[in-house]
C-alpha positions as a Markdown table, in Angstrom:
| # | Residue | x | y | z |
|---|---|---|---|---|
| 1 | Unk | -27.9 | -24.8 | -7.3 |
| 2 | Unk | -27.9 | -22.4 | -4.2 |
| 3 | Unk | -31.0 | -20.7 | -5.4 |
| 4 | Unk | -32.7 | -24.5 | -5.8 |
| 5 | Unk | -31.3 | -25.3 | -2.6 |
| 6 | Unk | -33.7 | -22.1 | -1.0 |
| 7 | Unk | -36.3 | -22.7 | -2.7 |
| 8 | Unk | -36.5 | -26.7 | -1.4 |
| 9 | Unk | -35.3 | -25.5 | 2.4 |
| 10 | Unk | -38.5 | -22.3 | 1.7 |
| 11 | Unk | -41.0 | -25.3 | 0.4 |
| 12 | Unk | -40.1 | -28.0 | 3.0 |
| 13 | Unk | -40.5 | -24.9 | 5.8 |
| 14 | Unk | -44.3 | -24.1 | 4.1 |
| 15 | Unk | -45.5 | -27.9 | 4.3 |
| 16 | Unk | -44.3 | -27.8 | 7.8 |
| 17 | Unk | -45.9 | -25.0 | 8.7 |
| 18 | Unk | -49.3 | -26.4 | 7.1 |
| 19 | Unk | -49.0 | -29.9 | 8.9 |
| 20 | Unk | -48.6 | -27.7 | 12.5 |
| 21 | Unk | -51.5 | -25.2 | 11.4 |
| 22 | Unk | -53.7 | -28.8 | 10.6 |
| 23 | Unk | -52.6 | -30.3 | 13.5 |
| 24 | Unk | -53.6 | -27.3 | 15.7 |
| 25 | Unk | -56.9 | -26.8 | 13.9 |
| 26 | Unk | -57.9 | -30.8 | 14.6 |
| 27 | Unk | -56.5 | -30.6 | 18.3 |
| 28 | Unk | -58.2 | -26.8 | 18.9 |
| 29 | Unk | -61.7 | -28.8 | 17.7 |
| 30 | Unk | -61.2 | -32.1 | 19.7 |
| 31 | Unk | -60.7 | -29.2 | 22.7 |
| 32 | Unk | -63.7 | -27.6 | 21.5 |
| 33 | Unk | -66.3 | -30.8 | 21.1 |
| 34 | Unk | -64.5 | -31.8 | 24.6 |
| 35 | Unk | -65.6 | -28.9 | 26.0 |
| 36 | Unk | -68.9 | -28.5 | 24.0 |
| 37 | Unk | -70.2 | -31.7 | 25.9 |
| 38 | Unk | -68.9 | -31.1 | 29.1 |
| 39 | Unk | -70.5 | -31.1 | 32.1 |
| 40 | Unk | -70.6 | -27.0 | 32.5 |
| 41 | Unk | -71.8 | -26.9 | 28.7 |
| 42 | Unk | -74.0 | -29.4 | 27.2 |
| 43 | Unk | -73.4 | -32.3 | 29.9 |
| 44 | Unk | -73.0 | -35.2 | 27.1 |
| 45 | Unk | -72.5 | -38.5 | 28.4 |
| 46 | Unk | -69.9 | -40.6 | 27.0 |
| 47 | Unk | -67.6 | -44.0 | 26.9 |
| 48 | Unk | -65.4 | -42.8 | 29.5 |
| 49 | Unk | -68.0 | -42.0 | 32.3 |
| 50 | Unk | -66.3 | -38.3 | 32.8 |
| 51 | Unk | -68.5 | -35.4 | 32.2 |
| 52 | Unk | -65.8 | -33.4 | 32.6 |
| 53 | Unk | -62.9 | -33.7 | 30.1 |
| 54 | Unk | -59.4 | -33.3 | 31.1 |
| 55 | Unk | -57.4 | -32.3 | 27.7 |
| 56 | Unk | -54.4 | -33.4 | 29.0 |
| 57 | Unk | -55.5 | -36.8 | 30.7 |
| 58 | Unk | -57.0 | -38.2 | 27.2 |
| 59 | Unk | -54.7 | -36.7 | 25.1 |
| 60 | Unk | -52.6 | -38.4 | 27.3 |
| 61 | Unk | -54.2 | -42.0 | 26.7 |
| 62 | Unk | -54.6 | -42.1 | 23.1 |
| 63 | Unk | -57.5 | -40.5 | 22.2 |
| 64 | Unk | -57.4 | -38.3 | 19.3 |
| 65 | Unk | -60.9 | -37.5 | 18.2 |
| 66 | Unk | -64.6 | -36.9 | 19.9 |
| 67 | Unk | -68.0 | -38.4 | 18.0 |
| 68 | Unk | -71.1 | -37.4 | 18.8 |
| 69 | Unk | -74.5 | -39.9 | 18.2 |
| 70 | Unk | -78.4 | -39.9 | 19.3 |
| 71 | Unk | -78.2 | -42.1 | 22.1 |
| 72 | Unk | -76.5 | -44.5 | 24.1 |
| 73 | Unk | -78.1 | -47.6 | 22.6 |
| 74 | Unk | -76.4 | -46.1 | 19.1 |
| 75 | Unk | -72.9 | -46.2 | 21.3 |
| 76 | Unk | -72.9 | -49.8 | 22.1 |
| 77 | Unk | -74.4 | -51.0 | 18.5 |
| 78 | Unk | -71.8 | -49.1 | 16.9 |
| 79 | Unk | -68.4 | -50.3 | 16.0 |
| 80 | Unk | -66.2 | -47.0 | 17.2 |
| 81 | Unk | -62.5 | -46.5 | 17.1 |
| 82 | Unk | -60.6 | -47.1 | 20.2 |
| 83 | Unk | -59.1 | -43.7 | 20.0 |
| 84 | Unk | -62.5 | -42.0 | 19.9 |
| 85 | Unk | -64.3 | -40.6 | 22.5 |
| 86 | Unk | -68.1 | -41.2 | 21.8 |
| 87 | Unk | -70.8 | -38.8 | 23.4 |
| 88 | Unk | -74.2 | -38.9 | 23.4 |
| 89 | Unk | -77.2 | -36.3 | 24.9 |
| 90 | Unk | -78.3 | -37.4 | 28.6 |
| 91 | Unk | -81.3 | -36.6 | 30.4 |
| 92 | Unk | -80.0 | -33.0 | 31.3 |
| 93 | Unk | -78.8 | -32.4 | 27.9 |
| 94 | Unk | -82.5 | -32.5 | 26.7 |
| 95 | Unk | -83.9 | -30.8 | 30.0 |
| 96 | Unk | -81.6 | -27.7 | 28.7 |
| 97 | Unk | -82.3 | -28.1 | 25.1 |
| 98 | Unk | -85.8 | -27.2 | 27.0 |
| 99 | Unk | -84.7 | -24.1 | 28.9 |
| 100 | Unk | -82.5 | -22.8 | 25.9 |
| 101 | Unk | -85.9 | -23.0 | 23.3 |
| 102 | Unk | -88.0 | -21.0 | 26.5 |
| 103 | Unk | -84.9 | -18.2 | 26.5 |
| 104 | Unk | -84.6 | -18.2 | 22.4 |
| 105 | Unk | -88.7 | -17.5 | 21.8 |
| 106 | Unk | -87.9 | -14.9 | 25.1 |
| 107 | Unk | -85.3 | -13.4 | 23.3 |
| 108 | Unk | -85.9 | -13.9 | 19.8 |
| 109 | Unk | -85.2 | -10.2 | 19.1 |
| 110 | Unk | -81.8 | -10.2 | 20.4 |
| 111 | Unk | -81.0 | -13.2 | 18.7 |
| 112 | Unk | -80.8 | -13.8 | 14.7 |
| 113 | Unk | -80.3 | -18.0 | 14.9 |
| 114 | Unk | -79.7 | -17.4 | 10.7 |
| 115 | Unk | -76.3 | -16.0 | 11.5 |
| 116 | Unk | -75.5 | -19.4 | 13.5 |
| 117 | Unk | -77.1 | -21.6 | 10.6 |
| 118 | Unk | -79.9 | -22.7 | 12.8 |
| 119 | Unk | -83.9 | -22.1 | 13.4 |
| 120 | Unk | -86.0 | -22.5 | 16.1 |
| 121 | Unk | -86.8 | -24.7 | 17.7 |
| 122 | Unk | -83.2 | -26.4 | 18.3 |
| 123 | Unk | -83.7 | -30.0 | 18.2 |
| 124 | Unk | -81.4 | -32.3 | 19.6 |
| 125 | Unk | -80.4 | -32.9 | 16.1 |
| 126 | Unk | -78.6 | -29.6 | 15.8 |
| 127 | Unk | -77.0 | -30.5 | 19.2 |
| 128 | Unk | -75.2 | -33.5 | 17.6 |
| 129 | Unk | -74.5 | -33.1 | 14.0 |
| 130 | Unk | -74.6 | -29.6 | 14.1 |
| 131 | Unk | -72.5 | -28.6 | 17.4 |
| 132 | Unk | -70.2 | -26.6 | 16.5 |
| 133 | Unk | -73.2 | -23.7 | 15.5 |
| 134 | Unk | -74.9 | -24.8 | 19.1 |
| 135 | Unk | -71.6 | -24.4 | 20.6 |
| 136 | Unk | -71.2 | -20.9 | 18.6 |
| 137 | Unk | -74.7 | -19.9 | 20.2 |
| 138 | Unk | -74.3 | -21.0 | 23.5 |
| 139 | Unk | -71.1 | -19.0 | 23.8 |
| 140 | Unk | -74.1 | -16.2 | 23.1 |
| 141 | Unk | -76.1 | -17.3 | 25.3 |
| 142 | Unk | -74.1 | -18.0 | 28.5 |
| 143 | Unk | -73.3 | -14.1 | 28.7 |
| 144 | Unk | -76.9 | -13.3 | 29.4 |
| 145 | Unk | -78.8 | -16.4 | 30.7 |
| 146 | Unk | -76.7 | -19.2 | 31.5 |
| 147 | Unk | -76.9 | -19.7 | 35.2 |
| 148 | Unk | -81.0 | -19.6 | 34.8 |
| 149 | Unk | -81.1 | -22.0 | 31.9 |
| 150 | Unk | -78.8 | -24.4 | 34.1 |
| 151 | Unk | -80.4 | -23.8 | 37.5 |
| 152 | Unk | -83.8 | -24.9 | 35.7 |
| 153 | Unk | -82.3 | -27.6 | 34.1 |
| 154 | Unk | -80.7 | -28.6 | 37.5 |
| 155 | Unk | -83.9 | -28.2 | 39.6 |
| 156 | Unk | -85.9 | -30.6 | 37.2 |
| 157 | Unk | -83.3 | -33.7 | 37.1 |
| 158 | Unk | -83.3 | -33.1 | 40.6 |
| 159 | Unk | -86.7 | -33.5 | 40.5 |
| 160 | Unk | -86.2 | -36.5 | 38.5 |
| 161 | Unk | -84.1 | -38.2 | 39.9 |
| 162 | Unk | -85.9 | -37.9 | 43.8 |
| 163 | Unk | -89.2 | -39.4 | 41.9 |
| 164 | Unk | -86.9 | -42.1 | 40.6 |
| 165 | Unk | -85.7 | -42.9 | 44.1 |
| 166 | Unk | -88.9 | -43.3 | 45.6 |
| 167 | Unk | -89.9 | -45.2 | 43.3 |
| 168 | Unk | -87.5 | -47.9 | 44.2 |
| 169 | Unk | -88.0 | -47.0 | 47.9 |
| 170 | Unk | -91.8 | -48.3 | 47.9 |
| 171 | Unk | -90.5 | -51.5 | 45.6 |
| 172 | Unk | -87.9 | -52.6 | 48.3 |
| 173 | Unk | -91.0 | -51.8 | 50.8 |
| 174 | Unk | -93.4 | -54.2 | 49.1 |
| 175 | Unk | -91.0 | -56.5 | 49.0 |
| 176 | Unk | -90.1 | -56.4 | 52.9 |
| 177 | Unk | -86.1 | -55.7 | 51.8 |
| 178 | Unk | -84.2 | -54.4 | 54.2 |
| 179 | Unk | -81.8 | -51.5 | 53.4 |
| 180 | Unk | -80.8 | -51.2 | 56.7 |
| 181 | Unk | -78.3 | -54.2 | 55.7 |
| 182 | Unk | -76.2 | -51.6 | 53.1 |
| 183 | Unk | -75.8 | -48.9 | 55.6 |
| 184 | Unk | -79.5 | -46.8 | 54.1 |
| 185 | Unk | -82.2 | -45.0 | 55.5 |
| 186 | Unk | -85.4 | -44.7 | 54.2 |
| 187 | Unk | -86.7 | -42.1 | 52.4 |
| 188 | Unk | -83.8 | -42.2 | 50.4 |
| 189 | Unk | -81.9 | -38.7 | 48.9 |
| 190 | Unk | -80.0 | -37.9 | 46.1 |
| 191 | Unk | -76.8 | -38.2 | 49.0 |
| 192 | Unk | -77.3 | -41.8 | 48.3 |
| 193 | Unk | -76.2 | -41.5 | 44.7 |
| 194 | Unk | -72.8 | -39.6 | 45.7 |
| 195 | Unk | -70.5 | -42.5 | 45.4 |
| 196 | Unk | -69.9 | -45.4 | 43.1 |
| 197 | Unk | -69.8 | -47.7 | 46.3 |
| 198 | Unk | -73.6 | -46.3 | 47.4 |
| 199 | Unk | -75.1 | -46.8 | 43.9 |
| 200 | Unk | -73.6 | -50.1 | 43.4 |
| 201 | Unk | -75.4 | -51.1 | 46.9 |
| 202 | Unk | -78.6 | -49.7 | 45.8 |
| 203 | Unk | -78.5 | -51.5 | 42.8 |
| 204 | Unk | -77.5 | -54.6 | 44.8 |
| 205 | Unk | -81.1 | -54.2 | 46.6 |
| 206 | Unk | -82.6 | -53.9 | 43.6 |
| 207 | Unk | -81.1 | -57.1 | 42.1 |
| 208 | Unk | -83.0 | -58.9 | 45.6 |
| 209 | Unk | -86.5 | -57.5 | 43.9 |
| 210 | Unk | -88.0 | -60.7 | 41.6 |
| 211 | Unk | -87.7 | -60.5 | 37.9 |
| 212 | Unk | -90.9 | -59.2 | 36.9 |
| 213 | Unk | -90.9 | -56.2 | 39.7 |
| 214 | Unk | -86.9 | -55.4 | 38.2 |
| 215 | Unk | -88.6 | -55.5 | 34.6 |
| 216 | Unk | -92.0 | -53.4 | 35.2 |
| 217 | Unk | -89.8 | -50.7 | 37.5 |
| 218 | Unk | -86.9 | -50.7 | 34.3 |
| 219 | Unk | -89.0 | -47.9 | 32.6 |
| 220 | Unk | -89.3 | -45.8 | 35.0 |
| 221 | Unk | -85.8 | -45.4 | 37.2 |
| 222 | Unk | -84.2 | -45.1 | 33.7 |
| 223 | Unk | -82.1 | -42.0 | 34.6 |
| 224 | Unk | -80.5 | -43.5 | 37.9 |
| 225 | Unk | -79.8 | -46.6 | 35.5 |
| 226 | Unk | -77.8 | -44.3 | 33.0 |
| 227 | Unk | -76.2 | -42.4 | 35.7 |
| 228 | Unk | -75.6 | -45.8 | 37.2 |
| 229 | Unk | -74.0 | -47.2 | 33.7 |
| 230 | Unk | -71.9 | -44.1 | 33.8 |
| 231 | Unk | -70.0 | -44.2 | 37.5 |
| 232 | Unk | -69.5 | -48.0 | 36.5 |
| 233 | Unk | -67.3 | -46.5 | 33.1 |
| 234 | Unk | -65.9 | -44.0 | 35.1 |
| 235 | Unk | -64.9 | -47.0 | 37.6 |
| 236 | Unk | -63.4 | -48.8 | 34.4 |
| 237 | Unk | -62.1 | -46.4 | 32.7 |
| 238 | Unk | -59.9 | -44.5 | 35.8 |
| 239 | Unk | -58.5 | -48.7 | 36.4 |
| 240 | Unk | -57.5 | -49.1 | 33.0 |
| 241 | Unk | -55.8 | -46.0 | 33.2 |
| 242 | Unk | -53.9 | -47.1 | 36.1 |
| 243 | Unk | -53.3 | -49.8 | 34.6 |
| 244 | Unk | -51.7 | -48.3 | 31.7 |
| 245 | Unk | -49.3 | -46.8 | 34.0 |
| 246 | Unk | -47.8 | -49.1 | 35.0 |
C-alpha cells in the first residue's frame, strides 16, 4: 500500500509538472508572436490598436492567444475569439519585408535561409503562417542590419504618409474648406497625426469634402485611413479596459 501510495503522489507530481511545462511553452509563444508583431519587430497591426504589446496588460484582460491573417479586411470578415488577439501585416510590415529581401540577396553568403525553413524571396506569406522561422531569422538579422533595414523602412512610410497628406491638403483647397476652424495650418505634417484628437479633426474636414471627392481620394490616403482605424481601437480598446476596472 505505501509503495502504491508513492507511486500515485510520483505520478500525480509528473502530470503536474507536464501541465506547468505546457502552460509555459503556450504562454512563452503568445510572448513570442506578441513580440514578433510588435512595433520594434514586425509592426503588425491588430484588434487592439497597440503596436506595442504589454504581456502583463492582456494577459491581464483575458487574452490568451495571438492569430495572425493577410489583411485587415480578413479581420473584420472573420469570426475570432474574444480572447484572441488578431494581427495582420501594415504598410510598414511590407515596406520591411522590402528592406529585409535587399539585405538577404546582400548577404546571401552569410545567411543559409534552409536552416530557418525558408527561401528567398520572403513573402508576406512566410511572415504570417510561418513566423516563428521569420522571427528565428530576424533575431539573425537584427545583430548585423537592423537599425538600416528599419531606418529605410521608416524614411519611406514617412514618405508615404507626407504624399498622403497633401493629398488631402489640395482636396480641402479645391473645396475652399477651412482648416483654420480645427486649429491647422496648411501644408500639413506628420505633427498633425500625433494625437487621436488631431486625426479625428482631420478626418472631420474630410467628411465636409462631397461624396464623390471622399470616394475618388479613398484609394489613395489608404494608409492614414488604417492608421486612422487603428488610434480609434486604441481609443476603444484603453475605455473598455477602464471600464473593466471598475
Amino acid at each position: 500500500m505505501k509503495k502504491w501510495f508513492i507511486f500515485v503522489t510520483a505520478l500525480g507530481l509528473a502530470l503536474l509538472l507536464i501541465a506547468c511545462s505546457n502552460n509555459q511553452i503556450e504562454d512563452t509563444t503568445m510572448q513570442d508572436a506578441a513580440m514578433y508583431s510588435g512595433f520594434y519587430n514586425m509592426q503588425f497591426h491588430n484588434n487592439t490598436g497597440n503596436l506595442a504589446l504589454d504581456m502583463d496588460i492582456i494577459e491581464r484582460r483575458g487574452y490568451t492567444s495571438v492569430i495572425f491573417v493577410y489583411s485587415e479586411e480578413e479581420f473584420l470578415a472573420g469570426d475570432f475569439p474574444n480572447d484572441a488577439i488578431v494581427a495582420w501585416p501594415s504598410l510598414f510590415t511590407y515596406l520591411l519585408l522590402d528592406e529585409i529581401n535587399i539585405w538577404l540577396r546582400q548577404n546571401e553568403r552569410g545567411i543559409n535561409l534552409e536552416e530557418y525553413s525558408l527561401v528567398y524571396p520572403l513573402t508576406i506569406e512566410n511572415l504570417v503562417d510561418s513566423w516563428e522561422s521569420v522571427q528565428a531569422l530576424w533575431l539573425e538579422i537584427k545583430y548585423r542590419g537592423y537599425s538600416r533595414l528599419r531606418w529605410y523602412a521608416s524614411h519611406e512610410h514617412q514618405r508615404i504618409r507626407l504624399e498622403e497628406l497633401e493629398v488631402l491638403e489640395k482636396a480641402f483647397k479645391a473645396s475652399d474648406i477651412d482648416v483654420a476652424e480645427y486649429g491647422f495650418e496648411l501644408p500639413f505634417s506628420l505633427g498633425d497625426f500625433i494625437s487621436l484628437r488631431d486625426m479625428r479633426n482631420i478626418f472631420v474636414l474630410y467628411d465636409r469634402l462631397d461624396k464623390a471627392t471622399q470616394m475618388q481620394l479613398l484609394p489613395k490616403i489608404s494608409t492614414l485611413m488604417a492608421l486612422y482605424r487603428n488610434e480609434l481601437r486604441v481609443a476603444e480598446w484603453w475605455e473598455a479596459g477602464r471600464q473593466q476596472d471598475y
